[in-house]
C-alpha positions as protocol buffer text, in pm:
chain_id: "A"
residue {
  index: 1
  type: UNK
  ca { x: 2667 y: 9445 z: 6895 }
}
residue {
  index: 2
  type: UNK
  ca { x: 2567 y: 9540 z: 7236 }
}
residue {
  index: 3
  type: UNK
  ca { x: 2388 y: 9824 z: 7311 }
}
residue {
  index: 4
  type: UNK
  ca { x: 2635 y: 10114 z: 7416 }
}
residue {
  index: 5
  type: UNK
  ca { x: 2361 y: 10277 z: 7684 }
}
residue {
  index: 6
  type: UNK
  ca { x: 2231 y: 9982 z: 7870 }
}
residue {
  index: 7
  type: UNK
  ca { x: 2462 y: 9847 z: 8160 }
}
residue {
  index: 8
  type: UNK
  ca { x: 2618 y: 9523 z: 8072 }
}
residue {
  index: 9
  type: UNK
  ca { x: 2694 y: 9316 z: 8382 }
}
residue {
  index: 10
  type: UNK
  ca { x: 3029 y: 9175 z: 8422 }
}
residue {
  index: 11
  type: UNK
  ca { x: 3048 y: 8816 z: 8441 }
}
residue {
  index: 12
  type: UNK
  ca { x: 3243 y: 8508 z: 8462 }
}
residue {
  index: 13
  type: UNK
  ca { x: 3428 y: 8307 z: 8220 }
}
residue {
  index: 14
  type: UNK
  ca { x: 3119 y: 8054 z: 8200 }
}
residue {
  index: 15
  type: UNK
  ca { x: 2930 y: 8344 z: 8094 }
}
residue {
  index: 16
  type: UNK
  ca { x: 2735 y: 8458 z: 8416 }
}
residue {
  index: 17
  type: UNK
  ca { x: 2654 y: 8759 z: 8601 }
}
residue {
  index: 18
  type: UNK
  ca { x: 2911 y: 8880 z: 8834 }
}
residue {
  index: 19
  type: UNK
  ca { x: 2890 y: 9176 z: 9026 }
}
residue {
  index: 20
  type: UNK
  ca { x: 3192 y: 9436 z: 8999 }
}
residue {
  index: 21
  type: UNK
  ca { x: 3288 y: 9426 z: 9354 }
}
residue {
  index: 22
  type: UNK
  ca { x: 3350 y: 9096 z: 9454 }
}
residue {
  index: 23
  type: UNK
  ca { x: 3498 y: 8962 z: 9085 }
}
residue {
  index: 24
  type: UNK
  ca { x: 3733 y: 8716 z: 9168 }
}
residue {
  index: 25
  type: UNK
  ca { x: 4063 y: 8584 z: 8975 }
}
residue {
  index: 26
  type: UNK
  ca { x: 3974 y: 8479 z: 8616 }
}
residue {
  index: 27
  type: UNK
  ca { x: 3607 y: 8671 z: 8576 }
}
residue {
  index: 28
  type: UNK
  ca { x: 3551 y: 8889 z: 8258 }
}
residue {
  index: 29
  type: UNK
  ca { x: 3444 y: 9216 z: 8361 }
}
residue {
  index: 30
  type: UNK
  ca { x: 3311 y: 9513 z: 8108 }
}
residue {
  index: 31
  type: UNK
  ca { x: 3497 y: 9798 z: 8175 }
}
residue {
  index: 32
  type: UNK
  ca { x: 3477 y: 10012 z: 7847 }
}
residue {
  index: 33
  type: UNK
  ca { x: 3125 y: 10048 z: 7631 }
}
residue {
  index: 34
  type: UNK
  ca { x: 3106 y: 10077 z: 7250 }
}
residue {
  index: 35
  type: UNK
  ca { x: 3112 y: 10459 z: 7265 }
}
residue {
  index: 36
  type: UNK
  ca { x: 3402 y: 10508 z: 7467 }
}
residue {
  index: 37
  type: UNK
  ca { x: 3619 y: 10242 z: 7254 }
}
residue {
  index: 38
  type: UNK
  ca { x: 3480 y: 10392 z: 6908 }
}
residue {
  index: 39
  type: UNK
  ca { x: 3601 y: 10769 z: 7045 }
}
residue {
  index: 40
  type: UNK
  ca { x: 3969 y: 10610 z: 7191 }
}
residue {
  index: 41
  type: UNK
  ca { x: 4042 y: 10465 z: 6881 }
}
residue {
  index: 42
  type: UNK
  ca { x: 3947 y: 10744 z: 6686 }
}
residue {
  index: 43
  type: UNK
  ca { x: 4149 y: 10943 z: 6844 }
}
residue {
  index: 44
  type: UNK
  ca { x: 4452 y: 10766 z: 6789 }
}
residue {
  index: 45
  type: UNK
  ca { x: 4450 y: 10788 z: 6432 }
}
residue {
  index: 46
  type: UNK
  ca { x: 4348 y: 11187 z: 6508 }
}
residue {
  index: 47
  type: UNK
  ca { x: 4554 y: 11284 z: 6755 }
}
residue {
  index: 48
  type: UNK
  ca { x: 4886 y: 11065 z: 6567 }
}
residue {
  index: 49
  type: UNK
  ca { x: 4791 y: 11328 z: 6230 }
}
residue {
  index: 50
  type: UNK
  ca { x: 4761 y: 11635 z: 6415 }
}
residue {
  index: 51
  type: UNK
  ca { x: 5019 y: 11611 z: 6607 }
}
residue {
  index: 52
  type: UNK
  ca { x: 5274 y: 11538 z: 6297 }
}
residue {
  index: 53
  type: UNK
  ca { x: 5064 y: 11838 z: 6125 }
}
residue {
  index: 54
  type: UNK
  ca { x: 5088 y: 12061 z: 6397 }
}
residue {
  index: 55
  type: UNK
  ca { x: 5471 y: 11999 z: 6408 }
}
residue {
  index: 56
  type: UNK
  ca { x: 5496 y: 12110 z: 6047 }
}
residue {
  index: 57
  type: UNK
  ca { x: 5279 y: 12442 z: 6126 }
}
residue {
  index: 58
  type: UNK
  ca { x: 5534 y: 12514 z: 6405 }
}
residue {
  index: 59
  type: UNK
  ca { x: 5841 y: 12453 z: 6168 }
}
residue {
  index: 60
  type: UNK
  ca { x: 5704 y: 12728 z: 5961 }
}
residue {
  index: 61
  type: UNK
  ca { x: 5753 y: 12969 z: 6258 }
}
residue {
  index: 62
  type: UNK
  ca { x: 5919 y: 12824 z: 6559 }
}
residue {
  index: 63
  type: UNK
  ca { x: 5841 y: 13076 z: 6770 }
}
residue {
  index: 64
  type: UNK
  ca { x: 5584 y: 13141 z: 7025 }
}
residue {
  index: 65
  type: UNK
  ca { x: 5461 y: 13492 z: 7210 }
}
residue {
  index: 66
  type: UNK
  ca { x: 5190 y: 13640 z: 7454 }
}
residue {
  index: 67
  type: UNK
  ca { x: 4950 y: 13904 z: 7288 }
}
residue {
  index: 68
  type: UNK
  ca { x: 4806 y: 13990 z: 6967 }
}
residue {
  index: 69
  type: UNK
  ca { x: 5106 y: 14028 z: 6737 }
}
residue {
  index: 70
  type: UNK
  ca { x: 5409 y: 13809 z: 6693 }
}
residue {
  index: 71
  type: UNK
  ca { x: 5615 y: 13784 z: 6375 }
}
residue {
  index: 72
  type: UNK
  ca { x: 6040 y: 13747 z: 6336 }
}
residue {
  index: 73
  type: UNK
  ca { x: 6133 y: 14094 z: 6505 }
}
residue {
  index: 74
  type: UNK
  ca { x: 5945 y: 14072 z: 6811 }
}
residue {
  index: 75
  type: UNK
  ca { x: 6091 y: 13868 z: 7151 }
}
residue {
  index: 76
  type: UNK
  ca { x: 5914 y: 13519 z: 7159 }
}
residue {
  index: 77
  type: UNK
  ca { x: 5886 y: 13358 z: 7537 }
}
residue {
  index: 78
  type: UNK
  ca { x: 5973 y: 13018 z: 7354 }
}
residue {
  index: 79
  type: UNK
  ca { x: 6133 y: 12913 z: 7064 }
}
residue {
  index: 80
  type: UNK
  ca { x: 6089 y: 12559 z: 6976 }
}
residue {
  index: 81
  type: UNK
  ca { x: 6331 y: 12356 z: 6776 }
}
residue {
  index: 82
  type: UNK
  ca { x: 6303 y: 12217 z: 6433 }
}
residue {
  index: 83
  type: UNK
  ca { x: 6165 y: 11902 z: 6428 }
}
residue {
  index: 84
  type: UNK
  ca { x: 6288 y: 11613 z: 6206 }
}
residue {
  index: 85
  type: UNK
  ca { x: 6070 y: 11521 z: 5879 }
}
residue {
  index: 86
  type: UNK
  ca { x: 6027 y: 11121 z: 6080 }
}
residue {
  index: 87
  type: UNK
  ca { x: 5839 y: 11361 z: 6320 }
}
residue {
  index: 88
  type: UNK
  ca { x: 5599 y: 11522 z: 6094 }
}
residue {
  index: 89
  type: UNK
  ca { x: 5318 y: 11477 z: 5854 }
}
residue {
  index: 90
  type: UNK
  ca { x: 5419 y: 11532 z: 5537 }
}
residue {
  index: 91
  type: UNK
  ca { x: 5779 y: 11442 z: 5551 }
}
residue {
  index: 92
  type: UNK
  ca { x: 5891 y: 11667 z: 5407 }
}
residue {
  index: 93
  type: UNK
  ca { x: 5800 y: 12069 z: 5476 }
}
residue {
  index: 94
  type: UNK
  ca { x: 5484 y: 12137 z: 5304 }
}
residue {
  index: 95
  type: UNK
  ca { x: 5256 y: 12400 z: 5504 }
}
residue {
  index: 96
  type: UNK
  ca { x: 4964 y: 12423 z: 5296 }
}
residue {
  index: 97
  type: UNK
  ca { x: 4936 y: 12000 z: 5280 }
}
residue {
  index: 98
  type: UNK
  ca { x: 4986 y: 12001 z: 5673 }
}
residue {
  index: 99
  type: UNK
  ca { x: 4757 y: 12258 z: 5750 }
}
residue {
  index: 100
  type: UNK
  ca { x: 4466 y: 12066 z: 5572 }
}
residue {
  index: 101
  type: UNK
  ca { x: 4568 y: 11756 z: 5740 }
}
residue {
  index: 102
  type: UNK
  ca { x: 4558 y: 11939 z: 6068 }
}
residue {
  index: 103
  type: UNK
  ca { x: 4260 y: 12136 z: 5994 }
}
residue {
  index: 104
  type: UNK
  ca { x: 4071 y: 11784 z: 5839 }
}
residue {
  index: 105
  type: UNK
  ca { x: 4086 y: 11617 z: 6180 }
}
residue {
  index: 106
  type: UNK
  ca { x: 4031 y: 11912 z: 6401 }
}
residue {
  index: 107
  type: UNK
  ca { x: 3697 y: 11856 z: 6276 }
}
residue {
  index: 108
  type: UNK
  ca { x: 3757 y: 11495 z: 6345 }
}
residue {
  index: 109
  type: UNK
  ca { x: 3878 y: 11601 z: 6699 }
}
residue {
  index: 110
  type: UNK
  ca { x: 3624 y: 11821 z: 6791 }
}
residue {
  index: 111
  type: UNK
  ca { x: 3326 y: 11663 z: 6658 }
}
residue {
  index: 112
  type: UNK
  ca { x: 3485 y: 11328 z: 6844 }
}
residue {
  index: 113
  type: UNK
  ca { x: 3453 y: 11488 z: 7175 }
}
residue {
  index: 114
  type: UNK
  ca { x: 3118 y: 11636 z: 7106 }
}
residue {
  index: 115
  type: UNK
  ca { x: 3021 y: 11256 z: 7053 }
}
residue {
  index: 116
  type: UNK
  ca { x: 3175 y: 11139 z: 7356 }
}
residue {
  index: 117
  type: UNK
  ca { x: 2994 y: 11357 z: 7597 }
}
residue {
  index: 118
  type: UNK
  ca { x: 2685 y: 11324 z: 7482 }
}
residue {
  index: 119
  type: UNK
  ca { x: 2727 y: 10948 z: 7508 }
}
residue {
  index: 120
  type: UNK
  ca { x: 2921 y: 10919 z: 7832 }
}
residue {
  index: 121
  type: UNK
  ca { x: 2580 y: 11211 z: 7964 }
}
residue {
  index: 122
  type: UNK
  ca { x: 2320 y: 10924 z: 7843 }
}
residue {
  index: 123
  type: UNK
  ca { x: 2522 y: 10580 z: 7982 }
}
residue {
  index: 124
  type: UNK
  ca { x: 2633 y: 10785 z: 8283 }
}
residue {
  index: 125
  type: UNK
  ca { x: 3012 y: 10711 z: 8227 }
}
residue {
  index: 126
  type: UNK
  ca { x: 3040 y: 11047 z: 8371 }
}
residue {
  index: 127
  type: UNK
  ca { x: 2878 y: 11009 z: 8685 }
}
residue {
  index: 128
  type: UNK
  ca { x: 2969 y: 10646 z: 8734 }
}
residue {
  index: 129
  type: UNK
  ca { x: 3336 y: 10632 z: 8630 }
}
residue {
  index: 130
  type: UNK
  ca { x: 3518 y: 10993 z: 8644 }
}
residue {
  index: 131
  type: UNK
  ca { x: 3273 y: 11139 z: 8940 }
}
residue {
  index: 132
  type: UNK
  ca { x: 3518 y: 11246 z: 9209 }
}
residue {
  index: 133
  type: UNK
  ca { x: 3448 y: 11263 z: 9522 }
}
residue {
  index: 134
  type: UNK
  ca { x: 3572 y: 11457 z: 9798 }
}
residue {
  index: 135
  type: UNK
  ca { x: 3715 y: 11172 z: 10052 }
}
residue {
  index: 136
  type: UNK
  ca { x: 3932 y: 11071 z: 9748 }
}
residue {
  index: 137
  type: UNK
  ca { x: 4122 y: 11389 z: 9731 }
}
residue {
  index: 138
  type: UNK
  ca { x: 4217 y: 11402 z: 10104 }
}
residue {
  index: 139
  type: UNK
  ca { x: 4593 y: 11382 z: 10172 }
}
residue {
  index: 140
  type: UNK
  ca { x: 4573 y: 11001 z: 10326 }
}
residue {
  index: 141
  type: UNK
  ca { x: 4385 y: 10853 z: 10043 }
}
residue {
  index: 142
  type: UNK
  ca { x: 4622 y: 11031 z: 9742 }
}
residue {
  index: 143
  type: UNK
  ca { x: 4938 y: 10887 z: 9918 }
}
residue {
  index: 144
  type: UNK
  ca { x: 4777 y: 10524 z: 9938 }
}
residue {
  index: 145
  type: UNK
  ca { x: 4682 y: 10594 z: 9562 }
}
residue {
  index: 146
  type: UNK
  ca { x: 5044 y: 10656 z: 9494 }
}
residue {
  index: 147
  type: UNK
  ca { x: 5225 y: 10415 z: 9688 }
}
residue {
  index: 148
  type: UNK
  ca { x: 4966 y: 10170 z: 9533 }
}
residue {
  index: 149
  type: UNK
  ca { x: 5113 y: 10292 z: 9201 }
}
residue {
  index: 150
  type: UNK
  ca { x: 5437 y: 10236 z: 9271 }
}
residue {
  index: 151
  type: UNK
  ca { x: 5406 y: 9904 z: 9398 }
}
residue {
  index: 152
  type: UNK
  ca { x: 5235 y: 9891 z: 9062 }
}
residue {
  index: 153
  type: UNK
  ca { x: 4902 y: 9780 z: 9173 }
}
residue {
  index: 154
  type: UNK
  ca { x: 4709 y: 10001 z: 8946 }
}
residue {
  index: 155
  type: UNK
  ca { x: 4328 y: 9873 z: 9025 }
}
residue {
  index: 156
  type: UNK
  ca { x: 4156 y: 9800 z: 9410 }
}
residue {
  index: 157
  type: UNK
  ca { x: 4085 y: 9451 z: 9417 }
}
residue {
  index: 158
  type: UNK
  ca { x: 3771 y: 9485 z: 9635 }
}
residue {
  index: 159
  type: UNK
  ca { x: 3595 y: 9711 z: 9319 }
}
residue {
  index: 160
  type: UNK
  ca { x: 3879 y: 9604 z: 8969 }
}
residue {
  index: 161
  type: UNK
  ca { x: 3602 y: 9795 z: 8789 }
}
residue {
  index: 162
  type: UNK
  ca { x: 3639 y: 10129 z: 8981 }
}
residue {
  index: 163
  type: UNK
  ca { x: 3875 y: 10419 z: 8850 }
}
residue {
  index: 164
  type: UNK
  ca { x: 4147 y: 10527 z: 9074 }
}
residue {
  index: 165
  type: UNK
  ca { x: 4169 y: 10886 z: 9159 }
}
residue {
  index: 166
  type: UNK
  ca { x: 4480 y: 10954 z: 8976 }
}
residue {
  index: 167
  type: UNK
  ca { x: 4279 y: 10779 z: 8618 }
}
residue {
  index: 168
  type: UNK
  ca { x: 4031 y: 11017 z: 8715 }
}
residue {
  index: 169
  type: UNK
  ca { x: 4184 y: 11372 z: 8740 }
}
residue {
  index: 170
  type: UNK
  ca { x: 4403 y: 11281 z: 8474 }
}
residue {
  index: 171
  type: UNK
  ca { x: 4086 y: 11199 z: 8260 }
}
residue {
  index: 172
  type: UNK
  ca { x: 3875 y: 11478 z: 8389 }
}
residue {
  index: 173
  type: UNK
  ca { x: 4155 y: 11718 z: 8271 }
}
residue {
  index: 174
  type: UNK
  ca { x: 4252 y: 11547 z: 7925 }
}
residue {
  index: 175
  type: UNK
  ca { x: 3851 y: 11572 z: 7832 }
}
residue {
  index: 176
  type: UNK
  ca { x: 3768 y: 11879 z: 7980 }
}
residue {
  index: 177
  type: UNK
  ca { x: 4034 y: 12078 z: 7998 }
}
residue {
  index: 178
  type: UNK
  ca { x: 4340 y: 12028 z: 7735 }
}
residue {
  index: 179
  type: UNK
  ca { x: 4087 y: 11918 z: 7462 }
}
residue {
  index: 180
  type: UNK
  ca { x: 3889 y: 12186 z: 7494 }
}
residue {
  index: 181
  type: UNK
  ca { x: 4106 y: 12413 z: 7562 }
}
residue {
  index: 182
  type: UNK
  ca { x: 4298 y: 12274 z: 7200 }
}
residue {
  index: 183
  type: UNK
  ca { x: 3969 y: 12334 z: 6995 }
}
residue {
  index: 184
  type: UNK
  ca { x: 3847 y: 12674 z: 7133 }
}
residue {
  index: 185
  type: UNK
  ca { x: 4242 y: 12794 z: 7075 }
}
residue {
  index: 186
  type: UNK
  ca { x: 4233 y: 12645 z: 6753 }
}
residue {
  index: 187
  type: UNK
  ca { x: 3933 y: 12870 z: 6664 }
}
residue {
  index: 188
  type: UNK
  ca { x: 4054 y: 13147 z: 6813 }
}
residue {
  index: 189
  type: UNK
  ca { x: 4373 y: 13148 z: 6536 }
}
residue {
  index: 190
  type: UNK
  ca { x: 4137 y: 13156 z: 6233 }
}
residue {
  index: 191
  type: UNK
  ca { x: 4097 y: 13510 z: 6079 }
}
residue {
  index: 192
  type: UNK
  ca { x: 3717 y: 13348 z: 6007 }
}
residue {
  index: 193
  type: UNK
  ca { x: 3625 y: 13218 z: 6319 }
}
residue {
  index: 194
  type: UNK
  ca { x: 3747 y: 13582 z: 6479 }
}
residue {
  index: 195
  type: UNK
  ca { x: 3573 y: 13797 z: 6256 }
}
residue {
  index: 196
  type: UNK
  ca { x: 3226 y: 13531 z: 6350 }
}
residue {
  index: 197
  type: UNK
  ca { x: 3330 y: 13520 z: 6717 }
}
residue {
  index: 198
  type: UNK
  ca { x: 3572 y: 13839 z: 6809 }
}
residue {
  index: 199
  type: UNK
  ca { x: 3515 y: 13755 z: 7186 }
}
residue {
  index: 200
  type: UNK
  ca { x: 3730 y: 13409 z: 7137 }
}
residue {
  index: 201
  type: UNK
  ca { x: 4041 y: 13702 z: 7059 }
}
residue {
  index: 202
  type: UNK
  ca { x: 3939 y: 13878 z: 7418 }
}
residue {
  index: 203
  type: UNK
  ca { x: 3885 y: 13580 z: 7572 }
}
residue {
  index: 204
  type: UNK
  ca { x: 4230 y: 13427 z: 7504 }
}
residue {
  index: 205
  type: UNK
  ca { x: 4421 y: 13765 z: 7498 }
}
residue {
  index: 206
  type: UNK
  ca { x: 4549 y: 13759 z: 7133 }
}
residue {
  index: 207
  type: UNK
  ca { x: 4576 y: 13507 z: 6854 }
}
residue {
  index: 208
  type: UNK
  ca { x: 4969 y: 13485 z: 6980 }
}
residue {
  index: 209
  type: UNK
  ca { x: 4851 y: 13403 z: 7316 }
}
residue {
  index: 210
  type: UNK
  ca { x: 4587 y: 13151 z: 7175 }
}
residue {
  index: 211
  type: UNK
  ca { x: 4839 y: 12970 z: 6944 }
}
residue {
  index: 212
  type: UNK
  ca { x: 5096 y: 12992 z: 7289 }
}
residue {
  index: 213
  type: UNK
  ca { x: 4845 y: 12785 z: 7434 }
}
residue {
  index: 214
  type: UNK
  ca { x: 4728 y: 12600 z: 7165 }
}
residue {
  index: 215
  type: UNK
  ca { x: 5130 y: 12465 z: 7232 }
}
residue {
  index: 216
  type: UNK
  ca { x: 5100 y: 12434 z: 7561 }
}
residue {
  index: 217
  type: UNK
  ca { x: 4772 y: 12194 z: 7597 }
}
residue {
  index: 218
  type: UNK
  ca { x: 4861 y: 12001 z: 7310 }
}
residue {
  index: 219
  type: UNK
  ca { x: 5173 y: 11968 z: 7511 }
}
residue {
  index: 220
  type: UNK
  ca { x: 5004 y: 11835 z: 7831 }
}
residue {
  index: 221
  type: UNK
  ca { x: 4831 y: 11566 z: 7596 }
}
residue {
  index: 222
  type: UNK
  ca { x: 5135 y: 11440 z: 7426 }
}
residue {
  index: 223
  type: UNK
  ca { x: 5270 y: 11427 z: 7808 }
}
residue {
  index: 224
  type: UNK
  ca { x: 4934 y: 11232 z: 7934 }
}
residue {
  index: 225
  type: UNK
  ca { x: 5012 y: 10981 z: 7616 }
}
residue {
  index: 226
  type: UNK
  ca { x: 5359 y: 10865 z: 7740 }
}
residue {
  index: 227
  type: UNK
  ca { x: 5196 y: 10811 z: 8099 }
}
residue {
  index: 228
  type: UNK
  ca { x: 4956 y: 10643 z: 7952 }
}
residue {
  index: 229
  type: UNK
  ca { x: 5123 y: 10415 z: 7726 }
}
residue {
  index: 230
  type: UNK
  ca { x: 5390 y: 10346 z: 7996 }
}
residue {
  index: 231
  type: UNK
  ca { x: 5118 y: 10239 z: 8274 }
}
residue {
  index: 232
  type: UNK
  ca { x: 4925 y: 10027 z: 7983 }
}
residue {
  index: 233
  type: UNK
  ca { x: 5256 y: 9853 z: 7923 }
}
residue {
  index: 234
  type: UNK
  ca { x: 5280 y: 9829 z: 8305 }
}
residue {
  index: 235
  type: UNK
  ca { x: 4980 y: 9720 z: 8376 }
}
residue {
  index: 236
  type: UNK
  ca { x: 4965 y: 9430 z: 8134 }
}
residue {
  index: 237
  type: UNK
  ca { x: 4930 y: 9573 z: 7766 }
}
residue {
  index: 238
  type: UNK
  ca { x: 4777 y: 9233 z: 7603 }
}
residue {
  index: 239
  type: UNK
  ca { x: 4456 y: 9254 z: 7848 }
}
residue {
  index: 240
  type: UNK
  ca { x: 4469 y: 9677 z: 7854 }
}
residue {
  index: 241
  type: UNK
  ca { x: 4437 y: 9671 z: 7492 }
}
residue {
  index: 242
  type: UNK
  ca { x: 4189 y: 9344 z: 7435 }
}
residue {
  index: 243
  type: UNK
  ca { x: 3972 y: 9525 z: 7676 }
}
residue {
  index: 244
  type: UNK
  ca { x: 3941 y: 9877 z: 7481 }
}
residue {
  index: 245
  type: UNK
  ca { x: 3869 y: 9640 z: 7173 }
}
residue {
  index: 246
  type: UNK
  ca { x: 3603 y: 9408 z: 7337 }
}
residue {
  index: 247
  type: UNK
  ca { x: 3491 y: 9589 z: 7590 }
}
residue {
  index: 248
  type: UNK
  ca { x: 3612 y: 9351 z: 7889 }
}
residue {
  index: 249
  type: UNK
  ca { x: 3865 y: 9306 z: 8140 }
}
residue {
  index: 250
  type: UNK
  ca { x: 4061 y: 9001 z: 8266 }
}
residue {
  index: 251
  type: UNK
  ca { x: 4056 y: 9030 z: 8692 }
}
residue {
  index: 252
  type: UNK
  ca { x: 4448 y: 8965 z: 8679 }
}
residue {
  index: 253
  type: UNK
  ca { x: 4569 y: 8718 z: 8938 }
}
residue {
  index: 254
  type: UNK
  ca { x: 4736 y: 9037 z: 9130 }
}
residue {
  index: 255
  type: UNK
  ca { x: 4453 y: 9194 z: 9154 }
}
residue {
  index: 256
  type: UNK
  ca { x: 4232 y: 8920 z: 9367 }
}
């Protein structure tokens, strides 16, 4: 098993060193390290329960407010339809057996992250790989980005290692933005957790307005998952998915 923090050079399909930048047509390059697999796979199982989970909790009481108080008399800003029993974990409507699914892998969820930021801190994913920088967000560069995306060209052939800006904000805000904001939310709606931490209720306006956005980041996250899934499938899914189960990347012949 290789070892997660030391840098792994990419290299050919003899077997040597390559470096990132120049990697021509057929090389092998390692894009994803043990830690970062271990916590995407993870997460699918996770995120597939607590979404299904959280779809029975909302079934109980479609409805969603701002402020401290909600219940079946007072004017929701959104109600949300039923959702079908293929939809949710169980099938059929249990609460109390979806609410410890959904509270099981919160733990699961949260503890997950904790484990990926630590890691990505100590083998400098961070840094190396999500960094951005400030010529990448200028006007010129985000329009080549997304014409390069719709010519579906999805990595720079000069650096096929290298995130593209778009993989990067969209990352940056799934990991520390939705997902955090979907655990400290989460807190915020236990009677427990308030009566520990009372500023999470001030800080989030109301265990209405908590579980309102509780909906609405877990919403943002089942919309990154289509994007993502359609620009794996895009992109080639047999060498997306090898490489977030080996580690390493086939330079496609597009991208030379």
């Amino acid at each position: 098993m290789e070892d997660p923090i030391a840098p792994v050079p990419p290299v050919t399909s003899a077997g040597s060193p390559l470096s990132a930048a120049v990697a021509p047509v057929g090389s092998s390059i390692y894009r994803h390290r043990l830690t970062t697999r271990i916590w995407h796979w993870v997460n699918v199982v996770t995120i597939f329960i607590m979404i299904g989970s959280g779809l029975t909790i909302l079934n109980g009481h479609p409805h969603l407010y701002w402020g401290p108080y909600g219940a079946n008399f007072d004017q929701p800003w959104l109600n949300t339809p039923h959702w079908p029993s293929y939809l949710t974990i169980p099938a059929g409507y249990n609460l109390a057996i979806a609410r410890r699914w959904h509270l099981t892998f919160a733990l699961v969820f949260g503890f997950g992250l904790l484990f990926l930021m630590v890691s990505s801190l100590l083998n400098k994913h961070f840094q190396r790989d999500l960094r951005v920088r400030v010529q990448e967000l200028r006007p010129a560069a985000l329009l080549h980005d997304l014409k390069e995306h719709l010519a579906f060209r999805f990595h720079d052939p000069k650096n096929p290692s290298a995130y593209n800006i778009f993989q990067k904000l969209s990352y940056v805000l799934v990991i520390f933005i939705l997902i955090p904001l979907m655990i400290f939310t989460g807190l915020t709606m236990s009677p427990g957790m308030d009566a520990a931490w009372p500023w999470m209720l001030q800080l989030f306006g109301g265990r209405q307005s908590a579980r309102s956005i509780h909906f609405i980041a877990a919403s943002g996250l089942v919309g990154f998952i289509i994007v993502h899934l359609t620009l794996v499938i895009l992109a080639g899914p047999i060498n997306e998915v090898k490489s977030m189960i080996t580690g390493r990347w086939d330079v496609p012949e597009e991208e030379s």
